[in-house]
PLY file of the C-alpha trace (Angstrom):
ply
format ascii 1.0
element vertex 193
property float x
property float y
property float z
element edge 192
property int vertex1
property int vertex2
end_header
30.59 -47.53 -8.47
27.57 -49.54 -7.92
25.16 -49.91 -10.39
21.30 -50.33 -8.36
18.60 -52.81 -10.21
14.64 -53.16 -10.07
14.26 -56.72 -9.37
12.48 -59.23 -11.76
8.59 -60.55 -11.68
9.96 -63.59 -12.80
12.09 -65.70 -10.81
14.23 -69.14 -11.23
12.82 -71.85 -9.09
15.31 -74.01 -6.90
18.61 -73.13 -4.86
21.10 -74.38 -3.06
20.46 -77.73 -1.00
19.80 -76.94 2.36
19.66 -73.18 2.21
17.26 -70.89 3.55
16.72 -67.33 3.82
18.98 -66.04 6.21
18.30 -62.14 6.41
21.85 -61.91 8.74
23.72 -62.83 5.49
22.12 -59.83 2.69
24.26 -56.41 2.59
22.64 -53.54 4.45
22.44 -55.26 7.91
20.81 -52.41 8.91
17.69 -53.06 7.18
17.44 -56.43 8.78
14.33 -55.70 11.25
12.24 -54.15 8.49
13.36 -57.03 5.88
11.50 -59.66 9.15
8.35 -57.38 8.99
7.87 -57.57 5.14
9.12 -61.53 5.12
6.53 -62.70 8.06
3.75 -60.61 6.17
4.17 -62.24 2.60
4.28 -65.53 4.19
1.30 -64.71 6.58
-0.48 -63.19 3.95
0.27 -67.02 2.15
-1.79 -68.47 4.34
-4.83 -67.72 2.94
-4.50 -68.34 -0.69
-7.35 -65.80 -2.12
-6.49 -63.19 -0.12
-2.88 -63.62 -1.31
-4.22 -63.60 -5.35
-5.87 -60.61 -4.75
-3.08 -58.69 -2.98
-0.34 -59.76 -5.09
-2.44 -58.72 -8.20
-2.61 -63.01 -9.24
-4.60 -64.52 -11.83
-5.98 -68.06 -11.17
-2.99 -69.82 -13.37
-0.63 -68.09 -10.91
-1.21 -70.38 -7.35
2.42 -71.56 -7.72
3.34 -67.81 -6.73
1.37 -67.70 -3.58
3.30 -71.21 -2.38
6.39 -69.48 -2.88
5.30 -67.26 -0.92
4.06 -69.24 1.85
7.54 -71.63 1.74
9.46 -68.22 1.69
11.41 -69.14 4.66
12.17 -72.09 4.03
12.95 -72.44 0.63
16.57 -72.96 -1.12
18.52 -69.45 -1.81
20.81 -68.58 -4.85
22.25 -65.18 -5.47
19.98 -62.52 -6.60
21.61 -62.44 -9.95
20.92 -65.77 -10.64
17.33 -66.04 -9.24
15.97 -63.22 -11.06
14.79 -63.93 -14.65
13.62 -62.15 -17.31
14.79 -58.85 -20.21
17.04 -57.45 -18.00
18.02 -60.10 -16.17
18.93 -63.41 -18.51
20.97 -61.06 -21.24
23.37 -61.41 -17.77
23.96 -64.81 -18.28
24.93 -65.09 -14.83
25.20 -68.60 -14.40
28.03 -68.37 -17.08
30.03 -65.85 -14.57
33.03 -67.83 -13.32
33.64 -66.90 -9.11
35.99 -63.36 -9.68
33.15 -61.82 -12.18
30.38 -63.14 -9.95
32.27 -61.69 -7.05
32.82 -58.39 -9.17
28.89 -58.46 -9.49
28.44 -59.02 -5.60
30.76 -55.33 -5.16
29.24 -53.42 -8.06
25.61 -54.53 -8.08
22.67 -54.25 -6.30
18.90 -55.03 -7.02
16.30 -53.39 -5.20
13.96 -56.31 -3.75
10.18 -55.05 -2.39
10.29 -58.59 0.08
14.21 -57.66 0.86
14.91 -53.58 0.17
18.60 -53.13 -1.58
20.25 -56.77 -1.71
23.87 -57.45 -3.37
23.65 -59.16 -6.61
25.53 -62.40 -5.02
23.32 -61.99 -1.67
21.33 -65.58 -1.21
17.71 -64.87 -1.59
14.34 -67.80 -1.97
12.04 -67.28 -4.70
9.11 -65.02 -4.38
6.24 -63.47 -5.35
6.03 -59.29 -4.45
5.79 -55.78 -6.04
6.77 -52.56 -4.88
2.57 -51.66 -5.55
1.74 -54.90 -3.56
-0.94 -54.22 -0.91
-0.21 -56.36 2.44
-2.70 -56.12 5.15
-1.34 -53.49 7.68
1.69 -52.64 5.86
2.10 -49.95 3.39
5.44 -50.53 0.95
6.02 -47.42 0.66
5.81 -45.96 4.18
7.26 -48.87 5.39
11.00 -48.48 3.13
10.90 -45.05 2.12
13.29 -43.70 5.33
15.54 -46.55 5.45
16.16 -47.13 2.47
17.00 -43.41 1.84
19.47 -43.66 4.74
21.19 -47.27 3.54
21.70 -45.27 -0.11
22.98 -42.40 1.37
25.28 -44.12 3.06
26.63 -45.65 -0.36
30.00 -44.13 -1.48
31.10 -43.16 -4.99
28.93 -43.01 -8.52
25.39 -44.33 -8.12
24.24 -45.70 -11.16
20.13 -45.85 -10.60
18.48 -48.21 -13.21
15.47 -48.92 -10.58
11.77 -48.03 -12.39
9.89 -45.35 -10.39
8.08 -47.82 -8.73
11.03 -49.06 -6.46
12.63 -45.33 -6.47
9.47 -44.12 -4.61
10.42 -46.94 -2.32
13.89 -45.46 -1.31
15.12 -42.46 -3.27
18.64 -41.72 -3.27
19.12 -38.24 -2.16
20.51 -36.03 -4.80
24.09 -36.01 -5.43
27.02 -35.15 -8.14
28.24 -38.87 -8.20
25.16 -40.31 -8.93
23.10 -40.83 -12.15
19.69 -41.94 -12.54
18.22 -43.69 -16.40
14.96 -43.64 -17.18
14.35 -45.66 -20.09
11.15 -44.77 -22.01
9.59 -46.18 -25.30
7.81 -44.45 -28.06
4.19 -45.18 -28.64
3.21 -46.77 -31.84
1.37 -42.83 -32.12
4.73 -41.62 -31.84
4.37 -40.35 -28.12
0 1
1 2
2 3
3 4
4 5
5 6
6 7
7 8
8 9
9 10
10 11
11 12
12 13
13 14
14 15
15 16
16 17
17 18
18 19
19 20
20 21
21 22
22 23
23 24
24 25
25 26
26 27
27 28
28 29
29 30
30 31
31 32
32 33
33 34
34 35
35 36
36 37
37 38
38 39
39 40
40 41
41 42
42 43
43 44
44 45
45 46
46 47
47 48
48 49
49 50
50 51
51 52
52 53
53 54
54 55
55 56
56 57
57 58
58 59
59 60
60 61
61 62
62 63
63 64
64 65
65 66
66 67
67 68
68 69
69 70
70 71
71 72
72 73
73 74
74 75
75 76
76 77
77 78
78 79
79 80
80 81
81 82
82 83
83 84
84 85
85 86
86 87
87 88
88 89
89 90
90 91
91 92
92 93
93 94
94 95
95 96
96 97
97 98
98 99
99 100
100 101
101 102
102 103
103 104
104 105
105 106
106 107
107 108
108 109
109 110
110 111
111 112
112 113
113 114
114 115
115 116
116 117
117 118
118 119
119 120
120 121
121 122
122 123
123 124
124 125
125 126
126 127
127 128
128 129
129 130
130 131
131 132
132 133
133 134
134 135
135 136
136 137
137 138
138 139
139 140
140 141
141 142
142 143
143 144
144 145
145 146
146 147
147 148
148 149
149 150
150 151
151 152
152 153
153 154
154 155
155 156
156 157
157 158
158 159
159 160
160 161
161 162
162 163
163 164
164 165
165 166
166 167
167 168
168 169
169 170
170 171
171 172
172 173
173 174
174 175
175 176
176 177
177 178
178 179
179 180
180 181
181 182
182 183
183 184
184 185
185 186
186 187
187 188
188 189
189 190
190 191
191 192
């Protein structure tokens, strides 16, 4: 079973000393060559500071993203599970997982990274700042993951269990089948819609 994750606006800062993104070390190898296209783009894109704001959607108070963004290959890794932060994400408590359930995680869980496409929850990943609606300049998220990332989930045996919001499903739907499952969690509206 693997259980598939949206990924986190918020992210831990820091990593391992002397880390770095390496993309030969995520799951999927075969999304490596459209993993370099998205990485060199955010960190082009860092470059220029106000054209990064505007694409990643930034408010003034949010610069720190954009470095991130522009130190993106060089900055420390820690597994996925531990860099991404937030509701879904700190209820984990993944820095409390001793090495077998961590390891457990790495089999059974995946998050679904715009930057990265489907990473293992223990694969080693920087901190960054991008969104499956992010708009970088010649490169269209969607069009861009949409085949591949059909093909890598296709390729995944056994129950599916898709948690991913229908932002990062447009990104890479998994092609209907019996042993899969997709939530959609939805809220009522204080008018009771």
């Amino acid at each position: 079973m693997l259980v598939l994750l949206p990924p986190s606006e918020t992210k831990r800062d820091g990593g391992t000393e002397g880390s770095r993104l390496d993309l030969d070390l995520l799951a999927f190898p075969e999304l490596t060559e459209e993993r370099r296209t998205v990485v060199h783009a955010v960190a082009d894109l860092a470059r220029d500071p106000e054209a990064a704001a505007r694409a990643l959607k930034l408010g003034p108070r949010q610069s720190a993203e954009v470095e991130r963004n522009r130190l993106l290959e060089s900055s420390p890794t820690m597994p996925a599970l531990r860099r991404y932060t937030g509701v879904l994400y700190d209820p984990i408590g993944a820095d409390a997982l001793d090495d077998a359930q961590l390891a457990f995680a790495g089999r059974h869980v995946a998050v679904h990274s715009a930057l990265l496409g489907p990473i293992r929850a223990t694969d080693p990943i920087p901190a960054y700042r991008l969104s499956h609606d992010s708009r970088l300049p010649g490169l269209r998220m969607k069009a861009h993951w949409v085949a591949s990332v059909r093909r890598v989930l296709e390729g995944i045996p056994g129950l599916v269990l898709d948690l991913r919001s229908e932002g990062y499903a447009a990104l890479g739907p998994r092609p209907g089948h019996a042993d899969s499952a997709v939530v959609r969690v939805v809220a009522r509206g204080a008018d009771g819609a």
